[in-house]
C-alpha positions as CSV (number, residue, x, y, z in Angstrom):
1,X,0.0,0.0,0.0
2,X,1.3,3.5,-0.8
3,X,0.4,6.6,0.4
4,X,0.8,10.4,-0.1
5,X,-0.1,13.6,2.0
6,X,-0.7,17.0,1.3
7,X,-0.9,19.9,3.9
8,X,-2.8,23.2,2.7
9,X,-1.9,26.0,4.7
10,X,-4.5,29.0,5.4
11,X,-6.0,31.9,7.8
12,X,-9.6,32.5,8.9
13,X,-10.7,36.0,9.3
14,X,-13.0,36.9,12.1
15,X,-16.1,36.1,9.8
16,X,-15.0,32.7,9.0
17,X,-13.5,33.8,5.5
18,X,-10.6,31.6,4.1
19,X,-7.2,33.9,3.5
20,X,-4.3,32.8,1.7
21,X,-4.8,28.9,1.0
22,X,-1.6,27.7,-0.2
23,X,-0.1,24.5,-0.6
24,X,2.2,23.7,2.2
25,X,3.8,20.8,1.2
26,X,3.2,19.1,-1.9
27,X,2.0,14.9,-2.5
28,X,4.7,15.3,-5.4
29,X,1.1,14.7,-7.1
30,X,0.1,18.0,-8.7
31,X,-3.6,16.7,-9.4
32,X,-3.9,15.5,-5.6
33,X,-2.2,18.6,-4.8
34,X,-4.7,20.8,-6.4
35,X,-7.9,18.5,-5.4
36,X,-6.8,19.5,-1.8
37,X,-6.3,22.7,-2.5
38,X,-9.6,23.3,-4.4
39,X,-11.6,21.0,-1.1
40,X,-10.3,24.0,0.9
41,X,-11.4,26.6,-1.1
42,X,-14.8,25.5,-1.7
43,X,-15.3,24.4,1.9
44,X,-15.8,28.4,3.0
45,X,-17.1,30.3,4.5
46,X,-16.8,28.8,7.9
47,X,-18.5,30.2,11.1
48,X,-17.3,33.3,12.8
49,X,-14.3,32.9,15.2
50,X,-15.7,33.0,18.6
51,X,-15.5,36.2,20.1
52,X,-13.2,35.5,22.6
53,X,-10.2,34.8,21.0
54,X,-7.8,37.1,20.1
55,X,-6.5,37.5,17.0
56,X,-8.0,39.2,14.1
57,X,-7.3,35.7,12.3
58,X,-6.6,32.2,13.0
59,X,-3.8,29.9,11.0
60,X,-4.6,26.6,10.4
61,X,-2.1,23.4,8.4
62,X,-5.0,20.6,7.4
63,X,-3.3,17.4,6.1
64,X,-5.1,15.2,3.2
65,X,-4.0,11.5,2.9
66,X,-4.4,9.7,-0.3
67,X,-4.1,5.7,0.4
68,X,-3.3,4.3,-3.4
């Protein structure tokens, strides 16, 4: 069995807006690569950060795995 992992880096602004998705580090799969990155993208708006914290955004590193 094989394997390969993606991370997608991004921010979330205080009203759940996605900033800056970027690959973080690549599959060495440019079509798995872009899926993620698109899955991101498309998963937006998210709620509001809560209104205790903070920052005006928050960072997050999500990791896809692709089992082959």
């Amino acid at each position: 069995d094989e394997s390969k992992r993606v991370v997608i880096h991004y921010r979330v602004d205080r009203t759940g807006r996605i900033l800056s998705p970027s690959i973080e580090e690549t599959s060495g799969d440019n079509l798995l690569d872009q899926s993620a990155l698109r899955a991101v993208i498309v998963s937006g708006p998210f709620p509001p950060l809560p209104e205790g914290y903070p920052d005006s955004t928050l960072g997050v590193h999500f990791g896809f795995k692709c089992e082959l």
